[in-house]
CHARMM internal coordinates of N, CA and C (Angstrom, degrees):
IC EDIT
DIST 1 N 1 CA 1.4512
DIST 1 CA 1 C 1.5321
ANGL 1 N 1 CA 1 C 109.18
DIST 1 C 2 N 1.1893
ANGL 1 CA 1 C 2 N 121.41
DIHE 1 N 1 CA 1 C 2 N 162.44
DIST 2 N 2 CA 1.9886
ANGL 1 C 2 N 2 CA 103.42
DIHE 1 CA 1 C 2 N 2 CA -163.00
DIST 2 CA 2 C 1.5517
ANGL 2 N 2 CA 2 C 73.33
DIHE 1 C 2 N 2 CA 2 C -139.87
DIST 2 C 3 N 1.7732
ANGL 2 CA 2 C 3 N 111.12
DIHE 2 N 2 CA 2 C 3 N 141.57
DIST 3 N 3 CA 0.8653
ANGL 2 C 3 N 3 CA 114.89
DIHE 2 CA 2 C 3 N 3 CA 162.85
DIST 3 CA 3 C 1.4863
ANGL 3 N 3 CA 3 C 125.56
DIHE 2 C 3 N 3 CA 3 C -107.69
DIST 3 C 4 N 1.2007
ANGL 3 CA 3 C 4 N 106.28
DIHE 3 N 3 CA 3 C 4 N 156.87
DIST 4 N 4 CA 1.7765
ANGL 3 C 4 N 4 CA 88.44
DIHE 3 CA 3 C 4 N 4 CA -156.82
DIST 4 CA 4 C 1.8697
ANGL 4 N 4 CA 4 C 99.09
DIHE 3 C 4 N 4 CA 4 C -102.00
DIST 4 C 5 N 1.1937
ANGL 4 CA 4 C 5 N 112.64
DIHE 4 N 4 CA 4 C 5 N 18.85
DIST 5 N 5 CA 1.5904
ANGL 4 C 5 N 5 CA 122.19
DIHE 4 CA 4 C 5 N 5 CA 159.66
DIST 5 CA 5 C 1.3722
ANGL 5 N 5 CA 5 C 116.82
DIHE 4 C 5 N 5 CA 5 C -122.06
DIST 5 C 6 N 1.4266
ANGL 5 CA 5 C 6 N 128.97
DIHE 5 N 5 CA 5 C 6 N 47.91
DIST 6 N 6 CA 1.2933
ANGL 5 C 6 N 6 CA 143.58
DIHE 5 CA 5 C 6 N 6 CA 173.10
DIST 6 CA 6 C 1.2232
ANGL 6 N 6 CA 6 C 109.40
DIHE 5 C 6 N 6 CA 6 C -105.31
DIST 6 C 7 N 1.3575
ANGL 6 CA 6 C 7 N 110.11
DIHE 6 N 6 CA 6 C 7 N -17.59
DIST 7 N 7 CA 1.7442
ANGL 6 C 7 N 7 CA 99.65
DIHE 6 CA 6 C 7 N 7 CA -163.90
DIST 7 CA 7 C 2.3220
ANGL 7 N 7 CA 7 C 82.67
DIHE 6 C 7 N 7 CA 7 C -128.25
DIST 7 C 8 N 0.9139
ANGL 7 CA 7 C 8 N 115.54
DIHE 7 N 7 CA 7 C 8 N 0.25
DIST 8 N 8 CA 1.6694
ANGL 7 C 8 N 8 CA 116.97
DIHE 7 CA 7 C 8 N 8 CA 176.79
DIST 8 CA 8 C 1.4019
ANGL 8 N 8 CA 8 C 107.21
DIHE 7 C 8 N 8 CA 8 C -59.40
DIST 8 C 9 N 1.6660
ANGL 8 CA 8 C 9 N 119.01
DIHE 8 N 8 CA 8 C 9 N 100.31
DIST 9 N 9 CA 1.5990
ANGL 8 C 9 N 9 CA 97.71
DIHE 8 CA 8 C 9 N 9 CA 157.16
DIST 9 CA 9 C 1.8770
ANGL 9 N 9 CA 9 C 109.62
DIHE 8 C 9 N 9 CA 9 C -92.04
DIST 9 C 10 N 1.8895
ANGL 9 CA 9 C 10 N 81.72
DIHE 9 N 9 CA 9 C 10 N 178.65
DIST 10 N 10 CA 1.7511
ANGL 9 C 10 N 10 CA 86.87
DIHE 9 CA 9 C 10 N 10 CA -174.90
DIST 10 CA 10 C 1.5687
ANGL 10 N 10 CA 10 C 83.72
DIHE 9 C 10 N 10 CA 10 C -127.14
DIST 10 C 11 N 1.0275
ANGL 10 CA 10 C 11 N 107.04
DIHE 10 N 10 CA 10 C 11 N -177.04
DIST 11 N 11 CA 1.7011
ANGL 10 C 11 N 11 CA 156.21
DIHE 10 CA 10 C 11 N 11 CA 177.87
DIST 11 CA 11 C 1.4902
ANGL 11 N 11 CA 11 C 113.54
DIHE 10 C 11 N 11 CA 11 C -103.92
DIST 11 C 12 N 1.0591
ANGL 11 CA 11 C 12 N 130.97
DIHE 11 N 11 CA 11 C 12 N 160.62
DIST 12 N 12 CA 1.4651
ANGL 11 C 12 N 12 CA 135.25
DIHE 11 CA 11 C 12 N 12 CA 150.57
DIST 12 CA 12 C 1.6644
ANGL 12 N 12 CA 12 C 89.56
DIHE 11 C 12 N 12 CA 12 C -135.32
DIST 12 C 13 N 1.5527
ANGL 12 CA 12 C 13 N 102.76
DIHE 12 N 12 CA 12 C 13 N 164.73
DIST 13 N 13 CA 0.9422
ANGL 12 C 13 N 13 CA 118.77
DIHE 12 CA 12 C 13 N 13 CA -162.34
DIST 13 CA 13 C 1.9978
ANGL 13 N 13 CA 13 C 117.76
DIHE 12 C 13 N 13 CA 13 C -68.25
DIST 13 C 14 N 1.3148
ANGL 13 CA 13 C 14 N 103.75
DIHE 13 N 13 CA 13 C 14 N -43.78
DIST 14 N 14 CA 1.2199
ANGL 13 C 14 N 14 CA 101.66
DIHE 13 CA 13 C 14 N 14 CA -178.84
DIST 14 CA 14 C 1.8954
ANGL 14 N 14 CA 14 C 124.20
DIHE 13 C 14 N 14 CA 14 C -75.45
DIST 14 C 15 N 1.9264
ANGL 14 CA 14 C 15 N 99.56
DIHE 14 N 14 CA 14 C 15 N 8.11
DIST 15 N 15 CA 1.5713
ANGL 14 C 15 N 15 CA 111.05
DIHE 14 CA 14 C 15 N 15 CA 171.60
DIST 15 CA 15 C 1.4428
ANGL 15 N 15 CA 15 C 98.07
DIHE 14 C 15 N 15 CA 15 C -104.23
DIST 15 C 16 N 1.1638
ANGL 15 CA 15 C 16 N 121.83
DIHE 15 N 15 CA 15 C 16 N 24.70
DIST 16 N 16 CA 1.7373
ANGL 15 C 16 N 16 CA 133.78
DIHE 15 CA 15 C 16 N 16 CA -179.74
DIST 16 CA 16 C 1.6321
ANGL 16 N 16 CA 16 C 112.15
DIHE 15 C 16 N 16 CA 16 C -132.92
DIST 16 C 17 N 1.0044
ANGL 16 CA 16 C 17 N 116.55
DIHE 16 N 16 CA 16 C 17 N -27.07
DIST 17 N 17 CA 1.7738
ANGL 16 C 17 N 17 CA 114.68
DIHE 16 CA 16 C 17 N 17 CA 178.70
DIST 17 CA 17 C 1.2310
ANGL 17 N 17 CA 17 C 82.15
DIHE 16 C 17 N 17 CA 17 C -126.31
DIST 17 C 18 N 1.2270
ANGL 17 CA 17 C 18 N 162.90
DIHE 17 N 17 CA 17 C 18 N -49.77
DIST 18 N 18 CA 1.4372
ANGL 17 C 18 N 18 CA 152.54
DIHE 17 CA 17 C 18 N 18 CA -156.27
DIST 18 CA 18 C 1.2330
ANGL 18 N 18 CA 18 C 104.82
DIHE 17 C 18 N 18 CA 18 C 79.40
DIST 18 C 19 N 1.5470
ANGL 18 CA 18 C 19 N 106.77
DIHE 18 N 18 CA 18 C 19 N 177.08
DIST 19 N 19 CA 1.5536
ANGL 18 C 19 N 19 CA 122.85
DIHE 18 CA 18 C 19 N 19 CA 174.89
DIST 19 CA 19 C 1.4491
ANGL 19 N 19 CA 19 C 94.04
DIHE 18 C 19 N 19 CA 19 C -158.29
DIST 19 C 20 N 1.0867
ANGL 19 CA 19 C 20 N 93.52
DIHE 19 N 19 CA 19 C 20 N 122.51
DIST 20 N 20 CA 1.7150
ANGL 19 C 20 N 20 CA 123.43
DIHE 19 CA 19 C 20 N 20 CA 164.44
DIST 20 CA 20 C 1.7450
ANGL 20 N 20 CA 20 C 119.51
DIHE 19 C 20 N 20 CA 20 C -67.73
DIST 20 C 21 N 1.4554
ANGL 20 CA 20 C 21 N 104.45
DIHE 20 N 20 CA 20 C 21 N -26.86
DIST 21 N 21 CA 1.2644
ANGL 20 C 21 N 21 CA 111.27
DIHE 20 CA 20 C 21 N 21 CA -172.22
DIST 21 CA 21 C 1.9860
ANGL 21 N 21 CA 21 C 113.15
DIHE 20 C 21 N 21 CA 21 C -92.51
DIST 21 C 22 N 1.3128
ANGL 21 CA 21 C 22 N 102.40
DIHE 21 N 21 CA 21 C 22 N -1.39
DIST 22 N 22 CA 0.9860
ANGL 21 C 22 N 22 CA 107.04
DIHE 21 CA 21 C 22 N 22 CA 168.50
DIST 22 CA 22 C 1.5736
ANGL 22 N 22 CA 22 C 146.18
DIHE 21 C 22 N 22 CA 22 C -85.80
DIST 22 C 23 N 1.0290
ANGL 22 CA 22 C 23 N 132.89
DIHE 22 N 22 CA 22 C 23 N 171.06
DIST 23 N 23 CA 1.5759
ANGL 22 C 23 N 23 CA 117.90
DIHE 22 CA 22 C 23 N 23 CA -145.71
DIST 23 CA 23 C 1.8025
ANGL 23 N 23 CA 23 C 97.50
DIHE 22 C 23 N 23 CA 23 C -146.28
DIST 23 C 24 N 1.7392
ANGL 23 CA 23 C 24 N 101.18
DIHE 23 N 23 CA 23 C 24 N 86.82
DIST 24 N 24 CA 1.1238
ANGL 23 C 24 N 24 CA 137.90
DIHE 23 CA 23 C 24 N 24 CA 14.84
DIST 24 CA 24 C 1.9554
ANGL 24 N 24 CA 24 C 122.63
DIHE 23 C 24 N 24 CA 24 C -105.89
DIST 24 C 25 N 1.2787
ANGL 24 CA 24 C 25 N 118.27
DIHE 24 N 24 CA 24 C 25 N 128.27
DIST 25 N 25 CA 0.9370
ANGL 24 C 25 N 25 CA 132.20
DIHE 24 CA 24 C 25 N 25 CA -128.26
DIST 25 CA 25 C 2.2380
ANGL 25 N 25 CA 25 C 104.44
DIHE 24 C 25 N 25 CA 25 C -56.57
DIST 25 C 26 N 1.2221
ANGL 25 CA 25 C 26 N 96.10
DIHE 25 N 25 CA 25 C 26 N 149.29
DIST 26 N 26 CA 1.7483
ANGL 25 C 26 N 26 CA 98.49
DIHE 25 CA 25 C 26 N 26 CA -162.93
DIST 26 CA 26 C 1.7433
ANGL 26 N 26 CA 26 C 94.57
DIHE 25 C 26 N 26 CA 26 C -86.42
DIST 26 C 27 N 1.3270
ANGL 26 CA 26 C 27 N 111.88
DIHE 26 N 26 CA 26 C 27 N 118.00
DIST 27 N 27 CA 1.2495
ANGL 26 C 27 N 27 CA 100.57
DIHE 26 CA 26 C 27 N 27 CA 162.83
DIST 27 CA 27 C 1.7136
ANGL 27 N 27 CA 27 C 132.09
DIHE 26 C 27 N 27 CA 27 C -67.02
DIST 27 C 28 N 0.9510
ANGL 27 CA 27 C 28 N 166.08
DIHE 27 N 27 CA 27 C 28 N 133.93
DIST 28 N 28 CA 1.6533
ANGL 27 C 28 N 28 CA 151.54
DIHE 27 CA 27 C 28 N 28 CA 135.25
DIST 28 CA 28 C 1.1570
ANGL 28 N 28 CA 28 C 122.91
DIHE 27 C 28 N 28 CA 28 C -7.53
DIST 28 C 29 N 0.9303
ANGL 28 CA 28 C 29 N 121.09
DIHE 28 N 28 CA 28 C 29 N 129.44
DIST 29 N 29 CA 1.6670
ANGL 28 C 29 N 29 CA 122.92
DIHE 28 CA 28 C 29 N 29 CA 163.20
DIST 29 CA 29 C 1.5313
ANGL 29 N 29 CA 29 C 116.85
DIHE 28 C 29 N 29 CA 29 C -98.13
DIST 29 C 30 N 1.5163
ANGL 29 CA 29 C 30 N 95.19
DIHE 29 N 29 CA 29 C 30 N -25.23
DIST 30 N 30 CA 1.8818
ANGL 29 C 30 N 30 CA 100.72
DIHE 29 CA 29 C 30 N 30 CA -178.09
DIST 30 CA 30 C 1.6575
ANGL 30 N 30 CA 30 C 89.23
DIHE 29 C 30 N 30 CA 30 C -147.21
DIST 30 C 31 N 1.0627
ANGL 30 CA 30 C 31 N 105.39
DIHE 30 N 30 CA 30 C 31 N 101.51
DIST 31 N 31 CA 1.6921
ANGL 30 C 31 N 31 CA 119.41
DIHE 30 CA 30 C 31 N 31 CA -175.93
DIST 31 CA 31 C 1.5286
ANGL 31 N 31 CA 31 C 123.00
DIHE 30 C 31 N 31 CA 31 C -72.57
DIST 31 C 32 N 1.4877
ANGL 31 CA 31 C 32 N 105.81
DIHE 31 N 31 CA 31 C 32 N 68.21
DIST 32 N 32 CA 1.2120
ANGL 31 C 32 N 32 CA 103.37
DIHE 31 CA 31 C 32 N 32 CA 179.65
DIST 32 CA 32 C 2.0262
ANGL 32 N 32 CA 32 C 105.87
DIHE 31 C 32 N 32 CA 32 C -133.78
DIST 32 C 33 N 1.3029
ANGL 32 CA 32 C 33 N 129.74
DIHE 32 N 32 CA 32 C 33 N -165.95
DIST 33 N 33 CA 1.2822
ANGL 32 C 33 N 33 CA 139.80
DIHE 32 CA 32 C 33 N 33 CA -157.83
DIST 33 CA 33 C 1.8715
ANGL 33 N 33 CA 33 C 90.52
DIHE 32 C 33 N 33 CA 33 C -98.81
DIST 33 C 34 N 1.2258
ANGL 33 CA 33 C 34 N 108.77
DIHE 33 N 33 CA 33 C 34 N 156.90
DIST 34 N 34 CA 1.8383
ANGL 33 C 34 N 34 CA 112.62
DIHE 33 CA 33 C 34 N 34 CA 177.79
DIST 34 CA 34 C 1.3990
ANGL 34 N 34 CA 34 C 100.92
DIHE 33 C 34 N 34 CA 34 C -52.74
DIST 34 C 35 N 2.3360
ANGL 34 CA 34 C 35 N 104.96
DIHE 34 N 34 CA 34 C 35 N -47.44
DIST 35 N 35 CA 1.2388
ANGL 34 C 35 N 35 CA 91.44
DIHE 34 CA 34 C 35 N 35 CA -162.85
DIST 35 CA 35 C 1.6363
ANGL 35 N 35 CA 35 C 108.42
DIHE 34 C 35 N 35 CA 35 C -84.50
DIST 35 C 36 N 0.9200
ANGL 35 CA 35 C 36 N 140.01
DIHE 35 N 35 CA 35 C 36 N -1.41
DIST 36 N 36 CA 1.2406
ANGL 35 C 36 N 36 CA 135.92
DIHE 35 CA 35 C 36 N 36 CA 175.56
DIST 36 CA 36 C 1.6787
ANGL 36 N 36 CA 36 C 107.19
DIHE 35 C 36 N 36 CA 36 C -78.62
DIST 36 C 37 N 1.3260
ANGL 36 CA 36 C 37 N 133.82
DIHE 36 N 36 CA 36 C 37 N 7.09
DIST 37 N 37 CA 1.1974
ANGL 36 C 37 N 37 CA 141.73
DIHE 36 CA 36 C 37 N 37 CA -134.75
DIST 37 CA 37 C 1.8790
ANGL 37 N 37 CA 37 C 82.35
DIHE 36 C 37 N 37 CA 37 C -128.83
DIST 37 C 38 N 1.0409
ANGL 37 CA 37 C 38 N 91.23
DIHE 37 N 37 CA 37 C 38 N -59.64
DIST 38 N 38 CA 1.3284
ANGL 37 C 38 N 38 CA 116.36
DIHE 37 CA 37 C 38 N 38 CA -156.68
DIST 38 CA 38 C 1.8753
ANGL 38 N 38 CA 38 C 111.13
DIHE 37 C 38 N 38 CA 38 C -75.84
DIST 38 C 39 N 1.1441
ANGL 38 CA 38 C 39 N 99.37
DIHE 38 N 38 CA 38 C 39 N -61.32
DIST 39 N 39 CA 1.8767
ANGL 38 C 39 N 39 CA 105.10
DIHE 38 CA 38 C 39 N 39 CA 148.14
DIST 39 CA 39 C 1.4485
ANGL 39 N 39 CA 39 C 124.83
DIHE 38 C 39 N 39 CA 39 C -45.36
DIST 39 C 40 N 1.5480
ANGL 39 CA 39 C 40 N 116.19
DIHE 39 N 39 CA 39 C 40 N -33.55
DIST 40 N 40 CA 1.8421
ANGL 39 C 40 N 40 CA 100.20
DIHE 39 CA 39 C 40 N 40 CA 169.89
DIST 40 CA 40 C 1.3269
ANGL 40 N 40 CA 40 C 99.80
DIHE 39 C 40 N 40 CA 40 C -101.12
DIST 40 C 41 N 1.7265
ANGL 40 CA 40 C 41 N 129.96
DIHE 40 N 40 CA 40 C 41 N 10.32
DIST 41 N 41 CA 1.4625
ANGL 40 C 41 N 41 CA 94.99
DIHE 40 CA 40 C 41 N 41 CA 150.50
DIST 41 CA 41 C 1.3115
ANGL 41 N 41 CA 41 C 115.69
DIHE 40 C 41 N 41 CA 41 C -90.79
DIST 41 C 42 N 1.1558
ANGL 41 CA 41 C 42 N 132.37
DIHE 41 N 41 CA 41 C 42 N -9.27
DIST 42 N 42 CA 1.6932
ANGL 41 C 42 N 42 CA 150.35
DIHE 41 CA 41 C 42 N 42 CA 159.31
DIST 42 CA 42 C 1.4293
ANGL 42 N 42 CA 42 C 107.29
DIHE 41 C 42 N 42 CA 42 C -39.12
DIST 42 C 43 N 1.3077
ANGL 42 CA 42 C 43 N 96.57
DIHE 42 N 42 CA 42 C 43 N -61.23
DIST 43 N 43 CA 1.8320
ANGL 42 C 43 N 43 CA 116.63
DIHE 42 CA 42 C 43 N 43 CA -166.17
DIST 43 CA 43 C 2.0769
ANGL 43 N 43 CA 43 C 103.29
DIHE 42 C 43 N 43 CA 43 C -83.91
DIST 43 C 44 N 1.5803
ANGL 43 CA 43 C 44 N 118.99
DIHE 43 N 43 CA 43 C 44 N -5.73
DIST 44 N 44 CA 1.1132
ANGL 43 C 44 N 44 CA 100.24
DIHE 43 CA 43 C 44 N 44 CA -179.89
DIST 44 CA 44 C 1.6169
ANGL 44 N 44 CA 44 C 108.46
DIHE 43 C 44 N 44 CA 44 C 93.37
DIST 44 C 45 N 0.8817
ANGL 44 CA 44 C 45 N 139.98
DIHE 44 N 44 CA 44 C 45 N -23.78
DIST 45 N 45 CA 1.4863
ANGL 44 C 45 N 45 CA 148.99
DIHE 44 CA 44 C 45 N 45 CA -177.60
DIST 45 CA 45 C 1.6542
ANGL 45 N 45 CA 45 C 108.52
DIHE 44 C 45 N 45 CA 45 C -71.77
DIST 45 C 46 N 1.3007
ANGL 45 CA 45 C 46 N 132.42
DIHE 45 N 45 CA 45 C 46 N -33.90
DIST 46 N 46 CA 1.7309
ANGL 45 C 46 N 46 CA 132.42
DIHE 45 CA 45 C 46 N 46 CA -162.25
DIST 46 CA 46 C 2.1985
ANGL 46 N 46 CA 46 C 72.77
DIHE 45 C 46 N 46 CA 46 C -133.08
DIST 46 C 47 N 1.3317
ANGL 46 CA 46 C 47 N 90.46
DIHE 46 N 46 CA 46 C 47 N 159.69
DIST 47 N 47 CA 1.4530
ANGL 46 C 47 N 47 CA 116.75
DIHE 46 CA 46 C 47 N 47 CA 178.02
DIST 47 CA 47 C 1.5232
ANGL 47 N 47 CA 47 C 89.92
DIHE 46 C 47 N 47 CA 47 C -77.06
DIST 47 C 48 N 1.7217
ANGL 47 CA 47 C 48 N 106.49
DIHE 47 N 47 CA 47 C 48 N 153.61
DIST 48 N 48 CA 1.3529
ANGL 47 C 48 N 48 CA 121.32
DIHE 47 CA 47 C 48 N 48 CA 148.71
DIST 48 CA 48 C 1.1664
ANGL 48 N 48 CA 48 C 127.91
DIHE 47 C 48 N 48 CA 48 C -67.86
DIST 48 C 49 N 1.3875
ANGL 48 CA 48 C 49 N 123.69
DIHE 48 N 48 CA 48 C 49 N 145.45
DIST 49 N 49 CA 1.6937
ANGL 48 C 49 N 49 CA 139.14
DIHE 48 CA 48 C 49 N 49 CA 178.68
DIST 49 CA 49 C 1.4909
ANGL 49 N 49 CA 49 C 93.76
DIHE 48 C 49 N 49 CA 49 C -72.15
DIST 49 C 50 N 1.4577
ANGL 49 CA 49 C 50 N 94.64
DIHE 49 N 49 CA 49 C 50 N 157.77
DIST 50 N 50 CA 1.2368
ANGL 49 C 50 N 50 CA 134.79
DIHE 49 CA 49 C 50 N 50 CA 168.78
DIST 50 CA 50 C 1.4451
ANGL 50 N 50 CA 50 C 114.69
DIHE 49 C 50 N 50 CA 50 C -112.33
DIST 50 C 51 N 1.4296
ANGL 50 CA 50 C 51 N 119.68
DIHE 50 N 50 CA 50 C 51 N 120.67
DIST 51 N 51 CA 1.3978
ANGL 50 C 51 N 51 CA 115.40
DIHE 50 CA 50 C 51 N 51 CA -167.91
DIST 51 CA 51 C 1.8463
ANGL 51 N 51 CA 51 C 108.33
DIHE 50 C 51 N 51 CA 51 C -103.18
DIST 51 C 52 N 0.8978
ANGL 51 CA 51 C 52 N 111.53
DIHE 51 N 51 CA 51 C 52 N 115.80
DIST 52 N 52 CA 1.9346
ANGL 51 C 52 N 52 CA 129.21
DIHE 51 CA 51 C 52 N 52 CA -165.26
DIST 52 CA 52 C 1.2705
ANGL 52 N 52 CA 52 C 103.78
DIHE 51 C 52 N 52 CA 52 C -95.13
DIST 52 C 53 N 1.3832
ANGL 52 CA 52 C 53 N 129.03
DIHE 52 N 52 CA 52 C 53 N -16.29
DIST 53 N 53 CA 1.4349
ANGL 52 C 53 N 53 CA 130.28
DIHE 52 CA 52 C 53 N 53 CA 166.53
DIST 53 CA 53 C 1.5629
ANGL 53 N 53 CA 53 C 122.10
DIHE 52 C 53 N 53 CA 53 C -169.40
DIST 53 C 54 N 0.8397
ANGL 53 CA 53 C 54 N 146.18
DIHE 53 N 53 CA 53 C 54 N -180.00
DIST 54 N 54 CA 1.3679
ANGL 53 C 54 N 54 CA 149.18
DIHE 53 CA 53 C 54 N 54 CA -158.59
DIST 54 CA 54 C 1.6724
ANGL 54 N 54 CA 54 C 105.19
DIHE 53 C 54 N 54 CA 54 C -74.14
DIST 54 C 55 N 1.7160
ANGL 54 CA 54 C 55 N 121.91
DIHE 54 N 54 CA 54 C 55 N -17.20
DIST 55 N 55 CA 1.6742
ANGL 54 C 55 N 55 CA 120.07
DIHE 54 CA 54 C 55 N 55 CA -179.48
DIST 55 CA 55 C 1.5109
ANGL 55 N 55 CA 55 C 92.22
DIHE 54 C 55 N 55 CA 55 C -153.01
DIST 55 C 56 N 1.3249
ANGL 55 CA 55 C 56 N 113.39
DIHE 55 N 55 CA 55 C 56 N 35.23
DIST 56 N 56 CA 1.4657
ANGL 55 C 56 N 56 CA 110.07
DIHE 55 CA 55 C 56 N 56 CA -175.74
DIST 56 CA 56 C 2.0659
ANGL 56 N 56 CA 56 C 101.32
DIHE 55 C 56 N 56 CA 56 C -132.97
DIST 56 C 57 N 1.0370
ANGL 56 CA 56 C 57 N 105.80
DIHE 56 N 56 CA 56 C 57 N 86.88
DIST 57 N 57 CA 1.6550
ANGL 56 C 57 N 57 CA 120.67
DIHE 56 CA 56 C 57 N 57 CA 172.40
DIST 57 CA 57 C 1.4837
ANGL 57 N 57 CA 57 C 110.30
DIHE 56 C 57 N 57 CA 57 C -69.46
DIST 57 C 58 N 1.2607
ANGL 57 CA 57 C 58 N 162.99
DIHE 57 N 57 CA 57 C 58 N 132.46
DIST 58 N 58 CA 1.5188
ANGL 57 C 58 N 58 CA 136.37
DIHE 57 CA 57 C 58 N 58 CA 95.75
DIST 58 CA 58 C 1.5255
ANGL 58 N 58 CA 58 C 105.23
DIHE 57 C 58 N 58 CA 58 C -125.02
DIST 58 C 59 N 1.4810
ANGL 58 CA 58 C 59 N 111.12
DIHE 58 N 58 CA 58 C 59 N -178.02
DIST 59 N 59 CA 1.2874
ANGL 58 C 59 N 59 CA 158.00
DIHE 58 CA 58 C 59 N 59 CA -175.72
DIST 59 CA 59 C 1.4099
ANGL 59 N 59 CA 59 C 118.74
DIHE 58 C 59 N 59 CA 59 C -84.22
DIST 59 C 60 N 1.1114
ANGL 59 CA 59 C 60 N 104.65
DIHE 59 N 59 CA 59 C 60 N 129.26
DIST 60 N 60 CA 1.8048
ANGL 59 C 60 N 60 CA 119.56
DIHE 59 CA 59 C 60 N 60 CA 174.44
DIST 60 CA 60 C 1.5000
ANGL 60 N 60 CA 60 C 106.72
DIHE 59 C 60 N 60 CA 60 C -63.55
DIST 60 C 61 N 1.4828
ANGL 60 CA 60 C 61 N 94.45
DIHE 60 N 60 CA 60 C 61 N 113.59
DIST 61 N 61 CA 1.7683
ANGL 60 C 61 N 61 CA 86.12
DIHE 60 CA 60 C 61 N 61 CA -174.60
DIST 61 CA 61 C 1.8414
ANGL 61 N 61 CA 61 C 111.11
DIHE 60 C 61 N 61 CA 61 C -61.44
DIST 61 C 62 N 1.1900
ANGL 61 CA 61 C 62 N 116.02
DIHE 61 N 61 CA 61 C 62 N -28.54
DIST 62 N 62 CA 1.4698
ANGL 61 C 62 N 62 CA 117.86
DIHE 61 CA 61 C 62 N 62 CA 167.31
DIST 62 CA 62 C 1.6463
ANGL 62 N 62 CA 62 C 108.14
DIHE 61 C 62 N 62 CA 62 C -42.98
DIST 62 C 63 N 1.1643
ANGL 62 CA 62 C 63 N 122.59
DIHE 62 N 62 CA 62 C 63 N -73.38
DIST 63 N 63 CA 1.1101
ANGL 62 C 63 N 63 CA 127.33
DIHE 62 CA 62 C 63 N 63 CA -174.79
DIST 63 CA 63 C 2.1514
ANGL 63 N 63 CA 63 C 121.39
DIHE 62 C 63 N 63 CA 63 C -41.65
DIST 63 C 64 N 1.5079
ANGL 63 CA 63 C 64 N 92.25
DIHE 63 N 63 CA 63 C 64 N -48.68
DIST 64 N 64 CA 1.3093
ANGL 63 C 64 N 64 CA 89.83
DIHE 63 CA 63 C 64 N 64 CA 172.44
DIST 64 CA 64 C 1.5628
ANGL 64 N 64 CA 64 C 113.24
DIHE 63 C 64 N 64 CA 64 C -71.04
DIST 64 C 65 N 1.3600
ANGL 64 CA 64 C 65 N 115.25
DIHE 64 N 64 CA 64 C 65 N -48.26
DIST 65 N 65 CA 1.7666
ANGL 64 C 65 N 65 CA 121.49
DIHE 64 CA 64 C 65 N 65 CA 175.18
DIST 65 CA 65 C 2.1481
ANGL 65 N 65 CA 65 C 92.25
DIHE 64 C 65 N 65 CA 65 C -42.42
DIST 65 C 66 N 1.3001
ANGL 65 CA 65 C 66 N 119.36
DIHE 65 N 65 CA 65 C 66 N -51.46
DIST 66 N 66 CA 1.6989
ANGL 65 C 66 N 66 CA 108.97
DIHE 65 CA 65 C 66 N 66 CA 169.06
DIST 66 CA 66 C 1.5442
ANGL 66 N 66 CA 66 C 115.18
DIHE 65 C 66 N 66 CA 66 C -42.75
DIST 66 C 67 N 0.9453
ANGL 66 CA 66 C 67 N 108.33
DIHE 66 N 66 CA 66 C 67 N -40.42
DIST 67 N 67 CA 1.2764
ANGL 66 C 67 N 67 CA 131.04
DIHE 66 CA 66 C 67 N 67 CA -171.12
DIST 67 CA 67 C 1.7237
ANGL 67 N 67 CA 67 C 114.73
DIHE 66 C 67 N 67 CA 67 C -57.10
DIST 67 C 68 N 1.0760
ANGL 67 CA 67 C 68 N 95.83
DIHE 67 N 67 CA 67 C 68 N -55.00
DIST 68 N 68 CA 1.9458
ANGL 67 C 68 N 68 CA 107.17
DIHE 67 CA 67 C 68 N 68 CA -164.30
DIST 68 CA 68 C 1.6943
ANGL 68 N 68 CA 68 C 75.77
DIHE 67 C 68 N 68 CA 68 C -87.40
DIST 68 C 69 N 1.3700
ANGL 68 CA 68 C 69 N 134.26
DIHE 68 N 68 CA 68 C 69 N -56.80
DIST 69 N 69 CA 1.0407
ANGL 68 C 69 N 69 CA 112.97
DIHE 68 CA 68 C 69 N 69 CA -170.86
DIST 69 CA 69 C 1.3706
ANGL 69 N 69 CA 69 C 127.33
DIHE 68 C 69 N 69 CA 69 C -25.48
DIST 69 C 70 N 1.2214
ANGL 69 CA 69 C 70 N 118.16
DIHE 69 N 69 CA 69 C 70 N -68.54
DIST 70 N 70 CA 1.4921
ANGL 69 C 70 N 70 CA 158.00
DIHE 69 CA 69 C 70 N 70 CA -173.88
DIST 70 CA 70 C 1.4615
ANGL 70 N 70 CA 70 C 94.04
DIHE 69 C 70 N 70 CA 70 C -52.48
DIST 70 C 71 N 1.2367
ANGL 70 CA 70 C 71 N 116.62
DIHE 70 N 70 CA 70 C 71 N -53.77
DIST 71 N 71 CA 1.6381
ANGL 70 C 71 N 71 CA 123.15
DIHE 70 CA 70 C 71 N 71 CA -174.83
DIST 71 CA 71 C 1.9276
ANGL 71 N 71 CA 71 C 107.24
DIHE 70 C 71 N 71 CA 71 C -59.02
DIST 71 C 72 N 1.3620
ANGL 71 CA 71 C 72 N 104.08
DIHE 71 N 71 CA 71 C 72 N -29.13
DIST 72 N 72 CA 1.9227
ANGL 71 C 72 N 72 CA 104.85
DIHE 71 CA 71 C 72 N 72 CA 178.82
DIST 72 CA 72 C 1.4651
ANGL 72 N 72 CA 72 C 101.53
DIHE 71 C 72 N 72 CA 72 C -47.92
END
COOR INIT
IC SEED 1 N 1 CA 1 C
IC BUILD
């Protein structure tokens, strides 16, 4: 039987806005603030999370790669 979420990666959030303060430092992929991140998935603007465990959120890396697309 083939599952068609075997081969799905995700994101977490801070490999999507980055952090500069990190060691070694995370670049952005979509350069905006957590909370500005977090309000256009509210508002419909950034894709919805996928929740992987009970304090564990990210994103279909497909969906964001839609994403930056769309943003050219």
């Amino acid at each position: 039987m083939h599952n068609l979420f075997a081969h799905t990666a995700f994101l977490r959030l801070v490999q999507i806005v980055g952090d500069p303060k990190a060691e070694p430092p995370i670049p952005a992929l979509i350069p905006v603030s957590k909370s500005t991140w977090w309000q256009g998935v509210k508002d419909g603007r950034f894709p919805r999370p996928v929740k992987l465990g009970p304090r564990t959120t990210a994103w279909k890396t497909e969906d964001i790669l839609a994403l930056i697309k769309s943003m050219e």
